[in-house]
C-alpha positions as CSV (number, residue, x, y, z in Angstrom):
1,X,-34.5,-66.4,-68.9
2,X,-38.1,-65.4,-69.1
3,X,-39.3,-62.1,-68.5
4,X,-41.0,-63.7,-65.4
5,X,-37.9,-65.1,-63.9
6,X,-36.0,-61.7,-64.5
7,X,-38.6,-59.9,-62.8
8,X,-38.3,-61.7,-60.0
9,X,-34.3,-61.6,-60.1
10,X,-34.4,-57.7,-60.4
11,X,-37.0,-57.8,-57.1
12,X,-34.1,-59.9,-55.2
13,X,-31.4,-57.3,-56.1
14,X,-34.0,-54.3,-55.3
15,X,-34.8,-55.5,-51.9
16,X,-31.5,-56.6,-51.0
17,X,-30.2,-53.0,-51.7
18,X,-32.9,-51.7,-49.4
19,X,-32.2,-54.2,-47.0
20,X,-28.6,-52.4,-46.7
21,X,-29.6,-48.9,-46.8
22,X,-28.3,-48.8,-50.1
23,X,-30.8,-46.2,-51.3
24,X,-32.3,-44.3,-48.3
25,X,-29.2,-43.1,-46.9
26,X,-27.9,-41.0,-49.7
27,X,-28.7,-37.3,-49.3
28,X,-27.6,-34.3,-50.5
29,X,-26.5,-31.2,-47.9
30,X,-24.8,-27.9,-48.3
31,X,-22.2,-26.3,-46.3
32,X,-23.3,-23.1,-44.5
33,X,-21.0,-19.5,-44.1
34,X,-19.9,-21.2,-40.9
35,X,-19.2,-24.1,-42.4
36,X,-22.1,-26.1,-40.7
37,X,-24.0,-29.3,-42.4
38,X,-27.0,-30.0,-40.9
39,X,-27.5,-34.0,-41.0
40,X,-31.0,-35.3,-42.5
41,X,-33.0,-36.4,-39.4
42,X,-32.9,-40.1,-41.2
43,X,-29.5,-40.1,-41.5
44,X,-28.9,-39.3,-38.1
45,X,-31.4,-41.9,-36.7
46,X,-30.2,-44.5,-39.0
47,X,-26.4,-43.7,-37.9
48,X,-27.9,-43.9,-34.4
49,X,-26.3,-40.3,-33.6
50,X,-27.9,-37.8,-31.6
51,X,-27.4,-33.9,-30.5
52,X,-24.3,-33.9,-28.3
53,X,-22.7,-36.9,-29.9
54,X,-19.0,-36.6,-31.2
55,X,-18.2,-37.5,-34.8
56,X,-14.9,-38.4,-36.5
57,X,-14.2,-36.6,-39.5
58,X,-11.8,-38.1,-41.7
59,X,-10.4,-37.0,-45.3
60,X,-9.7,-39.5,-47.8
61,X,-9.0,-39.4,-51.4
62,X,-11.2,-36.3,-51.6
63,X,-14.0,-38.1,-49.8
64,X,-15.1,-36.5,-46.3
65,X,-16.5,-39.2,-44.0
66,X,-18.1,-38.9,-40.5
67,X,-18.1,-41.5,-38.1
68,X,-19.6,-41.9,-34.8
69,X,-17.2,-41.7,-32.1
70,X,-17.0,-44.4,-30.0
71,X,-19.0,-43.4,-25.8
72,X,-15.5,-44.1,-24.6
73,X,-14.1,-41.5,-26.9
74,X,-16.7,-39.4,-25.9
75,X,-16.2,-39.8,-22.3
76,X,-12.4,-39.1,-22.8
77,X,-13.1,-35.8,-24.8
78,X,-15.1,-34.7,-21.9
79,X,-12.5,-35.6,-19.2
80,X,-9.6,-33.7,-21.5
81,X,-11.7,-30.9,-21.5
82,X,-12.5,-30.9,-18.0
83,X,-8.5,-31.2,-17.3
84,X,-8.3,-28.1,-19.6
85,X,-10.6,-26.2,-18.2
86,X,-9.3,-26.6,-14.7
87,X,-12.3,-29.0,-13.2
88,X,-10.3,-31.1,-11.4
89,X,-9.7,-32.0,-7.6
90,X,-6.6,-33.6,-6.3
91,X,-4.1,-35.0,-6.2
92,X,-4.4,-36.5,-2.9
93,X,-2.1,-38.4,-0.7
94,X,-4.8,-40.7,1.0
95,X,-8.3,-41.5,1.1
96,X,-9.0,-39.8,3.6
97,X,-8.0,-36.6,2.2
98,X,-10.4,-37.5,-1.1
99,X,-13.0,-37.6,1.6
100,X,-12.4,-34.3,2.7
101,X,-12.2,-32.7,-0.4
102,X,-15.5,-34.3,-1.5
103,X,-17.3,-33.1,1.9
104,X,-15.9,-29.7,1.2
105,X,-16.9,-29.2,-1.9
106,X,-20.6,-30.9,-1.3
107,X,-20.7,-28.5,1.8
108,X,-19.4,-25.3,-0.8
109,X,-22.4,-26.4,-3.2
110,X,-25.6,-26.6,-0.8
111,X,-24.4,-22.4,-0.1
112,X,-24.4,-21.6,-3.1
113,X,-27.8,-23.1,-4.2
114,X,-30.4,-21.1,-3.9
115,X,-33.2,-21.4,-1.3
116,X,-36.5,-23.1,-2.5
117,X,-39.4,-20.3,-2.5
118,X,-42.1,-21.0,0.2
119,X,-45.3,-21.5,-0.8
């Protein structure tokens, strides 16, 4: 092999480890007195995770790993929370009752908003 030919071989592996993040998504974080880690901004864009967002922490042969949750997982955590938290109408025996509750609680809303300012 000539020192040519290697180059270029060692380019192909280079850029095929960049080309899978294989560099640029290693980083190195600490662990605040709350226990917090605060996520490099390119991790976070590269993992496509955003303020808000639920991650999966799993422990594995001493290895911590976050995953992004899934929006239906999300969606789910929300709704259990809501159920927790006592946000919830129902249930009702018909449609019509729904209806009601719905009107009722639209009508319960515009009172309690407050009134725009007149210019």
């Amino acid at each position: 092999m000539t020192e040519y030919t290697h180059l270029l071989d060692c380019k192909s592996k280079i850029s095929q480890a960049v080309s899978i993040g294989f560099w640029s998504t290693m980083s190195l974080v600490r662990i605040n007195t709350k226990g917090e880690v605060i996520l490099p901004s390119l991790v976070r864009k590269r993992a496509g995770v955003d303020v808000g967002d639920l991650l999966e922490v799993k422990l594995e042969s001493g290895k911590i790993t976050l995953t992004p949750a899934s929006l239906v997982e999300q969606r789910l955590d929300e709704g259990l929370d809501d159920i927790k938290n006592g946000r919830t109408y129902g249930p009702f025996s018909s449609a019509g009752e729904l209806i009601e509750s719905l009107e009722g609680n639209l009508k319960k809303r515009a009172s309690q908003r407050k009134p725009k300012r007149s210019r």
